[in-house]
LUMRO-587792 format. One record per atom (N, C-alpha, C): atom name; x, y, z; residue number from 1; residue in three letters. Coordinates in pm, 1 decimal, m for minus. Layout:
N
PT   name          u          v          w   resi   resn
PT     CA          X          Y          Z    NUM    ala
...
// end
This chain:
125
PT   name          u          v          w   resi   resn
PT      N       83.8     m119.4        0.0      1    unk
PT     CA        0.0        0.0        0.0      1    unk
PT      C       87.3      124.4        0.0      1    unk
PT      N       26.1      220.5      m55.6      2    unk
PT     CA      149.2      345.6      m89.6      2    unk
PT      C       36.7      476.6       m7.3      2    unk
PT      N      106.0      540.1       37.2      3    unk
PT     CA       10.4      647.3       99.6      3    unk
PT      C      110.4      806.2       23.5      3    unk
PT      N       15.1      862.8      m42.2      4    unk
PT     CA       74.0     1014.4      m96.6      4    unk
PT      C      m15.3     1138.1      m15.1      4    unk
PT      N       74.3     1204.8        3.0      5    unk
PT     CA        6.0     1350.4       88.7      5    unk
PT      C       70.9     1411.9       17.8      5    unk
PT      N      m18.6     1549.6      m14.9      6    unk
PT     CA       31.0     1664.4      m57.9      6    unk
PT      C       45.2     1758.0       42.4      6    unk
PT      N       90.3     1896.7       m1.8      7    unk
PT     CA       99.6     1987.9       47.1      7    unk
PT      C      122.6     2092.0       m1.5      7    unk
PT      N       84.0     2241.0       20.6      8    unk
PT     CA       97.2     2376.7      m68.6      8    unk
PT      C       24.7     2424.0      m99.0      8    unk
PT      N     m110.6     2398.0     m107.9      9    unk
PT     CA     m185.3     2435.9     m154.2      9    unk
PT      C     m214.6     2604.8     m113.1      9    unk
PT      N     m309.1     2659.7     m136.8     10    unk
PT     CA     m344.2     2817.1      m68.8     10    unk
PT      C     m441.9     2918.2     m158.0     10    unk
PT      N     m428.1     3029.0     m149.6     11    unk
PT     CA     m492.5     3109.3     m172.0     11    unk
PT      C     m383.8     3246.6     m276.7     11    unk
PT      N     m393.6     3198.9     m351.7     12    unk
PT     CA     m304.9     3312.4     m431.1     12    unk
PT      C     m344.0     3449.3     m561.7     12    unk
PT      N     m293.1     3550.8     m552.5     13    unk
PT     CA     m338.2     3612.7     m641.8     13    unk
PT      C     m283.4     3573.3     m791.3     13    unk
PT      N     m387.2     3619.0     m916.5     14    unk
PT     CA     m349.2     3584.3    m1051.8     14    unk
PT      C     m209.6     3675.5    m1076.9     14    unk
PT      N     m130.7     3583.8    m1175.7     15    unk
PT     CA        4.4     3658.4    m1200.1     15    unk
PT      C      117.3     3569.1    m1070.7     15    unk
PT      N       12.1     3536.6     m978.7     16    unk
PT     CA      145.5     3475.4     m822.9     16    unk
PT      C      181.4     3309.5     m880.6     16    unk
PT      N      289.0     3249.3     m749.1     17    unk
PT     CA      318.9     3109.3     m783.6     17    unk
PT      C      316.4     3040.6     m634.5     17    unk
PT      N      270.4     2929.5     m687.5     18    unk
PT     CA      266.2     2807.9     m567.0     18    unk
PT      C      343.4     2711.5     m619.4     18    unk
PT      N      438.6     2641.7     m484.1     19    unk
PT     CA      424.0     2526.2     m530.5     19    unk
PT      C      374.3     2406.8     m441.2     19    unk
PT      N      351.7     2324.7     m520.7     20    unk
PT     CA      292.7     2182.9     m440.0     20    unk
PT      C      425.8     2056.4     m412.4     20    unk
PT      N      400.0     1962.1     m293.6     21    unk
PT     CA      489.0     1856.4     m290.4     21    unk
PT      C      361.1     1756.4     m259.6     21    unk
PT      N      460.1     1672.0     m313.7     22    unk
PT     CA      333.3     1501.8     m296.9     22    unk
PT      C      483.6     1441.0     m196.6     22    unk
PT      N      466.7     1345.1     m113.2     23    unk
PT     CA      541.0     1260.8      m91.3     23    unk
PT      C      487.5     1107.5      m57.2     23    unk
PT      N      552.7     1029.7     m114.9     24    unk
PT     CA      500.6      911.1     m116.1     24    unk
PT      C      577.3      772.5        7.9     24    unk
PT      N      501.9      722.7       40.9     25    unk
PT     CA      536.6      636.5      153.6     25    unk
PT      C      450.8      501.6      133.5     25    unk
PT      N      559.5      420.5      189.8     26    unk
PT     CA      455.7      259.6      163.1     26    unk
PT      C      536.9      181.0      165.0     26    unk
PT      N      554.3       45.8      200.0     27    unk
PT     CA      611.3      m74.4      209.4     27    unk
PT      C      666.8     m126.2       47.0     27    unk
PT      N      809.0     m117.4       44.7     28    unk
PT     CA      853.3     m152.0     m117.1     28    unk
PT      C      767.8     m144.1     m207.4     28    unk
PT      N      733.1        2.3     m302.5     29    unk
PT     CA      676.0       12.6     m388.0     29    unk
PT      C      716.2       50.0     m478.0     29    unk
PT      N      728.0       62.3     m628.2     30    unk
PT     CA      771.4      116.4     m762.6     30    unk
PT      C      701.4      160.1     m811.4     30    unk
PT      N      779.7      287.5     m884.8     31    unk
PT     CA      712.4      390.6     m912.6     31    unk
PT      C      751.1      352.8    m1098.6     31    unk
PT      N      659.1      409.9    m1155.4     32    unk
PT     CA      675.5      423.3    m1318.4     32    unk
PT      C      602.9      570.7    m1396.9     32    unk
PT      N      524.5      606.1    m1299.6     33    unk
PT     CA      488.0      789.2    m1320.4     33    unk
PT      C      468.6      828.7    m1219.4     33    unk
PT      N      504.4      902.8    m1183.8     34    unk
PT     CA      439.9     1007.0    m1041.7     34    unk
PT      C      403.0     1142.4    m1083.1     34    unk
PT      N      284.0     1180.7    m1068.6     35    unk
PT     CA      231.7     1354.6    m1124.4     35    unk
PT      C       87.0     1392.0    m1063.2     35    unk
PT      N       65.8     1499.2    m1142.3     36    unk
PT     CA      m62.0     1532.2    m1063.6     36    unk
PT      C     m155.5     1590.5    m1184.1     36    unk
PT      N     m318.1     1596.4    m1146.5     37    unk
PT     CA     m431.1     1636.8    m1174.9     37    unk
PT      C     m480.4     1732.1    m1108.1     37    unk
PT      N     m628.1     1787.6    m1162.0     38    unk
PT     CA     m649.5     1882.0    m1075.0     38    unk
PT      C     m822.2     1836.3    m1099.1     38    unk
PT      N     m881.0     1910.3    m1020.7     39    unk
PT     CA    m1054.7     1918.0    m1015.6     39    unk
PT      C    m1091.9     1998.4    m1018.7     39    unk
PT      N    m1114.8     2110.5    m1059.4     40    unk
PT     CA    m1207.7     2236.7    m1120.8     40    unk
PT      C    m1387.5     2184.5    m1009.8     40    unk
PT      N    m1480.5     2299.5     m945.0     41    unk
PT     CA    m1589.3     2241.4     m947.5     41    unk
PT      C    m1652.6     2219.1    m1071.2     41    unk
PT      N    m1770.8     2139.0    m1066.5     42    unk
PT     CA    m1845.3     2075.8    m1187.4     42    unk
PT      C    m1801.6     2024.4    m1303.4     42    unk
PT      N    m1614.7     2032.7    m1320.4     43    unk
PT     CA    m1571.7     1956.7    m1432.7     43    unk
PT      C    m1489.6     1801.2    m1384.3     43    unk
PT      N    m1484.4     1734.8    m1471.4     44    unk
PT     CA    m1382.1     1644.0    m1459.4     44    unk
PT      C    m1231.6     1670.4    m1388.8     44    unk
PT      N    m1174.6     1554.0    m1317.9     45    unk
PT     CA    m1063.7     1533.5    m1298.2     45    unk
PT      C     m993.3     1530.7    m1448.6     45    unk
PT      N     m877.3     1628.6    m1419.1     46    unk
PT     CA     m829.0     1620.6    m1572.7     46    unk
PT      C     m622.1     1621.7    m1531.5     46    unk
PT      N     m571.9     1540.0    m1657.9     47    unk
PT     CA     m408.6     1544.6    m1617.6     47    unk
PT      C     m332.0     1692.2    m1624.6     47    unk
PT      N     m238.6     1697.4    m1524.6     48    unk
PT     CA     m174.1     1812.2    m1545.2     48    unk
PT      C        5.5     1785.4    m1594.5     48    unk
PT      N       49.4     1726.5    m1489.4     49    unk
PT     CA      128.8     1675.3    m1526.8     49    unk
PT      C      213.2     1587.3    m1493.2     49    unk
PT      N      301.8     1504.8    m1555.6     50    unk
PT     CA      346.9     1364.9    m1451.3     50    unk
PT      C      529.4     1348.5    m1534.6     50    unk
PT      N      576.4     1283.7    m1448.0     51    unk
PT     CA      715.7     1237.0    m1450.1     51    unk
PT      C      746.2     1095.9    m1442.3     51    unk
PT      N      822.6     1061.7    m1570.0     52    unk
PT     CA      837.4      887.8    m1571.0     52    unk
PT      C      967.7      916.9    m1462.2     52    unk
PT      N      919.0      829.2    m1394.5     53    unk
PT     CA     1062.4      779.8    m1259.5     53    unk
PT      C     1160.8      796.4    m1326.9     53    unk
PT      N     1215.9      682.4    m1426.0     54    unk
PT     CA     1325.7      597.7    m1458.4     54    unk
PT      C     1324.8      681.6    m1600.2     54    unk
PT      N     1483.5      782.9    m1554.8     55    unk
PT     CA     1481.7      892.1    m1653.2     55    unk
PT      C     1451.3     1027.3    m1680.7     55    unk
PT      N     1309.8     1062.2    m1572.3     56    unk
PT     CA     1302.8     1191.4    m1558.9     56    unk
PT      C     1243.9     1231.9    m1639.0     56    unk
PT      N     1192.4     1184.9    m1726.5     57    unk
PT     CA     1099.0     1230.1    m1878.2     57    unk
PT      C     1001.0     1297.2    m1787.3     57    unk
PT      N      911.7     1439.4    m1844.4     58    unk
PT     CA      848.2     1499.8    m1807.0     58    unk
PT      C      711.5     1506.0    m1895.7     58    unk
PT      N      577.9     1514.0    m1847.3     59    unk
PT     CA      458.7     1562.0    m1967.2     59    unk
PT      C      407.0     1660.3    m1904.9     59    unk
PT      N      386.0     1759.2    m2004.5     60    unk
PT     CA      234.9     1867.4    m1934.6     60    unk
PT      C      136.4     1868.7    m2040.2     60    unk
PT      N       m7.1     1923.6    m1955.9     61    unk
PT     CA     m124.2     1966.4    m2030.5     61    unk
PT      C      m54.2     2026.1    m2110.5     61    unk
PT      N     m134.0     2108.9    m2232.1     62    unk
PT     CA     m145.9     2211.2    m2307.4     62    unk
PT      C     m167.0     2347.9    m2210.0     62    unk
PT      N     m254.0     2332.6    m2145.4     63    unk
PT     CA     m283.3     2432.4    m2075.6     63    unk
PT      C     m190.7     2511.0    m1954.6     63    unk
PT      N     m128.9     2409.8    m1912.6     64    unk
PT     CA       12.8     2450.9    m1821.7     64    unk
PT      C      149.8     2506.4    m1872.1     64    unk
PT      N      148.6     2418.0    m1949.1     65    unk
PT     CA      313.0     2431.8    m2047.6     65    unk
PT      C      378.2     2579.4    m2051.0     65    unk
PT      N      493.9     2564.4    m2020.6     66    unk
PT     CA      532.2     2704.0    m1999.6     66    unk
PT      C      544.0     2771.0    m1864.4     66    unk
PT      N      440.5     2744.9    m1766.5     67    unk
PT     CA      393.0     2794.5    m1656.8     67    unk
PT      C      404.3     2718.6    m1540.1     67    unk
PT      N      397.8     2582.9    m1567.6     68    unk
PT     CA      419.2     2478.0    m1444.3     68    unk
PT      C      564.5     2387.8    m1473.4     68    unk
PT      N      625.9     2346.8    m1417.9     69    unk
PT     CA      686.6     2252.6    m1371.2     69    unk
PT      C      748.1     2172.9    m1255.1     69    unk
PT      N      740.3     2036.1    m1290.5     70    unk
PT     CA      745.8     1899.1    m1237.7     70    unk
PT      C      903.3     1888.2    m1201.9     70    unk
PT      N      931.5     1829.8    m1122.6     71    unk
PT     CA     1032.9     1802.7    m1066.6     71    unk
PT      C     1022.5     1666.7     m946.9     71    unk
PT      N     1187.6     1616.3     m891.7     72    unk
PT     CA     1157.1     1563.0     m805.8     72    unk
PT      C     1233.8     1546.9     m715.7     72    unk
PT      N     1243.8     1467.1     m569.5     73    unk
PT     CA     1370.8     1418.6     m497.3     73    unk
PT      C     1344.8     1302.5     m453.7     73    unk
PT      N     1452.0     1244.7     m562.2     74    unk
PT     CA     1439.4     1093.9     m546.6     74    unk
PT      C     1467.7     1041.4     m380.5     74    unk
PT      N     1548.1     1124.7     m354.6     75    unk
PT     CA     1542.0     1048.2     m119.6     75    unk
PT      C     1459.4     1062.3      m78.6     75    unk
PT      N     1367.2     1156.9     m106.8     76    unk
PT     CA     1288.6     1174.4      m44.4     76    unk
PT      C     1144.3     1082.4      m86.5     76    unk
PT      N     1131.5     1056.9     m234.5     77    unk
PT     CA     1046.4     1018.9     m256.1     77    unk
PT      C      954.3     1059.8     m314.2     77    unk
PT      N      926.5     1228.7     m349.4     78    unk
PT     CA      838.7     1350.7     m383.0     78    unk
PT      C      897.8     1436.4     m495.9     78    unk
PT      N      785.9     1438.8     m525.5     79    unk
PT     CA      761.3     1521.4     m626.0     79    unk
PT      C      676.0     1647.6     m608.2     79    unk
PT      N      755.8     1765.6     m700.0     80    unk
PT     CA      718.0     1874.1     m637.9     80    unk
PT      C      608.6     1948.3     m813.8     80    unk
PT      N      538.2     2031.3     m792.4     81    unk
PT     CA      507.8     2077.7     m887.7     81    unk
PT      C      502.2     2286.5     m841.6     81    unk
PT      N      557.5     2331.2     m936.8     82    unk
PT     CA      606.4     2477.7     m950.6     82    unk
PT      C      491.5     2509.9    m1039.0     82    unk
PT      N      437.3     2614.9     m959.7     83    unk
PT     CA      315.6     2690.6    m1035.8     83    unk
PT      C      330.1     2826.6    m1130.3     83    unk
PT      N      369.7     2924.3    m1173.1     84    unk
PT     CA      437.7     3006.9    m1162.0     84    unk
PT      C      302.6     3091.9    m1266.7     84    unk
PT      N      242.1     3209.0    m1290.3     85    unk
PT     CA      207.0     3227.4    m1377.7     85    unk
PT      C       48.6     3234.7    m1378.4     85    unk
PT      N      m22.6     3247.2    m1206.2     86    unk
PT     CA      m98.5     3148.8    m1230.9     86    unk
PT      C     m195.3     3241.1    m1265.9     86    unk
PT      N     m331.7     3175.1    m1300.4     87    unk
PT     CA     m456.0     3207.6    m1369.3     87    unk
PT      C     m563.8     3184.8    m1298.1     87    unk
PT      N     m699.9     3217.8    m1277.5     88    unk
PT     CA     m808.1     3213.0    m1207.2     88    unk
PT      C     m863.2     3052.3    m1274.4     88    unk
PT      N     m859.4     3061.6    m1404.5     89    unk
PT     CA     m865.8     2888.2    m1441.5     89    unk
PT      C     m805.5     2789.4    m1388.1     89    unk
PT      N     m689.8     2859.7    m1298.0     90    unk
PT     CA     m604.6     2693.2    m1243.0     90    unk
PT      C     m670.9     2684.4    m1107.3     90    unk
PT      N     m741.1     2733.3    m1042.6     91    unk
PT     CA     m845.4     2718.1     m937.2     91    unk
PT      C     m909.5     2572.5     m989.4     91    unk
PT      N     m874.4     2500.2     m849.0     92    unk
PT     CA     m912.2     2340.7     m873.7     92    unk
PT      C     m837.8     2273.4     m769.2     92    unk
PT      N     m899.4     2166.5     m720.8     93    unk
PT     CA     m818.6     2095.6     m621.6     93    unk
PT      C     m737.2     2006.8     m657.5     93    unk
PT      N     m599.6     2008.8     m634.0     94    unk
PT     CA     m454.8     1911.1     m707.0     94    unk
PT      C     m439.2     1784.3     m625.4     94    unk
PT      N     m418.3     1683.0     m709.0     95    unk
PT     CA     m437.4     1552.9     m684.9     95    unk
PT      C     m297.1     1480.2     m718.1     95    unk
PT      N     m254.2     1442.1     m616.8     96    unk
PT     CA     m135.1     1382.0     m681.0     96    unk
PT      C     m111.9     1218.2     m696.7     96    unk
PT      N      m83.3     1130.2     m801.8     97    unk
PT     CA      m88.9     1068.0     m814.1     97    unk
PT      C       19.6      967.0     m884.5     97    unk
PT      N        4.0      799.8     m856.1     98    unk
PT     CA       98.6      786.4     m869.5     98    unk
PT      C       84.2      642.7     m935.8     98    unk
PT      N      182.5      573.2    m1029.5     99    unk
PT     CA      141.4      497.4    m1122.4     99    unk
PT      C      229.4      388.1    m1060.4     99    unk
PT      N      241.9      198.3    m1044.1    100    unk
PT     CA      353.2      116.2    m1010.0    100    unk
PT      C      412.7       88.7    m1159.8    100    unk
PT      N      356.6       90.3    m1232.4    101    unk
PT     CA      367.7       m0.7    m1394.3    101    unk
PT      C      286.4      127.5    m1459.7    101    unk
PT      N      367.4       73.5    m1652.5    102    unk
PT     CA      284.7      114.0    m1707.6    102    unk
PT      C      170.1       51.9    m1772.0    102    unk
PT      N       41.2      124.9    m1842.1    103    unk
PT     CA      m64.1      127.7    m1835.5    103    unk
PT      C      m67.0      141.8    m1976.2    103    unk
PT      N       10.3      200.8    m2068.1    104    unk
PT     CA      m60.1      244.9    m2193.8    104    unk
PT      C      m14.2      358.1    m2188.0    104    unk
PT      N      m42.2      446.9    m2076.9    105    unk
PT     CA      m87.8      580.9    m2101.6    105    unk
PT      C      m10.6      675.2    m1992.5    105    unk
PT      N       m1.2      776.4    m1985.4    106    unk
PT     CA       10.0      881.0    m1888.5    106    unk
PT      C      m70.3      937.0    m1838.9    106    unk
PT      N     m176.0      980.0    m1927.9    107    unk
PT     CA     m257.9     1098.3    m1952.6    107    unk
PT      C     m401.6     1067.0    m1879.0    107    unk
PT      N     m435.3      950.1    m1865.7    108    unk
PT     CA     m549.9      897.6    m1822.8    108    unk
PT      C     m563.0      912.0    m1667.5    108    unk
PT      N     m649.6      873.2    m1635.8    109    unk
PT     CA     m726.4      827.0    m1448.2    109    unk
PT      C     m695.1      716.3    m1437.7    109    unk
PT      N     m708.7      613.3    m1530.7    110    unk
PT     CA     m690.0      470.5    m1514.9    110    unk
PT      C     m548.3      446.7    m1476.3    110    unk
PT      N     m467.3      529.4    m1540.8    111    unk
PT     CA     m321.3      487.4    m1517.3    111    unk
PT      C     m252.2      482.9    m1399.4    111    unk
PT      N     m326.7      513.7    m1333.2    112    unk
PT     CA     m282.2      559.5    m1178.0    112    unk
PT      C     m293.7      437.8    m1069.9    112    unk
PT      N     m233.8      395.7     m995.6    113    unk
PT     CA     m315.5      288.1     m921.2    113    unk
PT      C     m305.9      400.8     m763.0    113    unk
PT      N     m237.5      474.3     m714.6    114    unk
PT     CA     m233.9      555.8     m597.7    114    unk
PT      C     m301.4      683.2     m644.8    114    unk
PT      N     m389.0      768.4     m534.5    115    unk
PT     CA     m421.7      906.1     m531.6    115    unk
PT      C     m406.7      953.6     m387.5    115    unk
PT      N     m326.2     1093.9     m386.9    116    unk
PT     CA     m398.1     1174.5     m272.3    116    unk
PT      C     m495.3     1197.7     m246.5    116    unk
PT      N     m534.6     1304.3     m113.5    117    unk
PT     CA     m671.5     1352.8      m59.9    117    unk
PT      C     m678.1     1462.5     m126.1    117    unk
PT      N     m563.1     1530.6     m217.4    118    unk
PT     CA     m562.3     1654.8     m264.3    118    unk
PT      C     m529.5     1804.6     m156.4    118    unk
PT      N     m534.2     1878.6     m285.7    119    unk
PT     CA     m480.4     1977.4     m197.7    119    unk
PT      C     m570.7     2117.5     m273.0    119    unk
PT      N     m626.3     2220.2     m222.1    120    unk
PT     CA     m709.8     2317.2     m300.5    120    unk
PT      C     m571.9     2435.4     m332.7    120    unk
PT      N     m626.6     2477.5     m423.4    121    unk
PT     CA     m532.9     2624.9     m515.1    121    unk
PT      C     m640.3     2692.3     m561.5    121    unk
PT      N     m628.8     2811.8     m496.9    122    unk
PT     CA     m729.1     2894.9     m535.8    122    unk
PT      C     m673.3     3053.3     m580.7    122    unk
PT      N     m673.1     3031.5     m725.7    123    unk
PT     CA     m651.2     3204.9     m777.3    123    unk
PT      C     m731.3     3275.7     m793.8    123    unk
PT      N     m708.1     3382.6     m719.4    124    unk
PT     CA     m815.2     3518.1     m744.8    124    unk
PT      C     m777.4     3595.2     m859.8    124    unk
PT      N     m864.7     3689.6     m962.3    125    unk
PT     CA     m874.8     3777.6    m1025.4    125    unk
PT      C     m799.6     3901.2     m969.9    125    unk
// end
């Protein structure tokens, strides 16, 4: 069993930056993506962005690119995500999540077998 907590979340003005950490804990587990999503109210859980372990390969939305980045510390176990840029659209609660194997995919919900409780980011106008 793998347990991820985030942290960072807050209250920021548009134009400001947050960042978030996930850290992951659990009895011998492997990792093959670790990243995060977010939840908007009334829309879907949607991908933001994730990091293949082995290698460091990075993905973002369309919608982030430029503005966010993924990072990590492998001792520690966490992965951090850098907000920088932000927008009243990135208001949504961040989910961090985490994959043992791959799946096919990155980009999906399915791919995930771990989730956090999340963490809220809220940009004001």
């Amino acid at each position: 069993q793998v347990q991820l907590v985030e942290s960072g979340g807050g209250l920021v003005q548009a134009g400001g930056s947050l960042r978030l950490s996930c850290a992951a804990s659990g009895r011998s587990f492997s990792t093959y993506f670790m990243g995060w999503f977010r939840q908007a109210p009334g829309k879907e859980r949607e991908f933001v962005a994730t990091m293949r372990w082995s290698g460091g390969f990075t993905y973002y939305a369309d919608s982030v690119k430029g503005r966010f980045t993924i990072s990590r510390d492998n001792a520690k176990n966490t992965v951090y995500l850098q907000m920088n840029s932000l927008k009243p659209d990135d208001t949504a609660v961040y989910y961090c999540a985490l994959s043992s194997t791959y799946r096919g995919s990155y980009y999906y919900r399915f791919a995930y077998d771990y989730w956090g409780l999340g963490t809220q980011v809220t940009v004001s106008s």
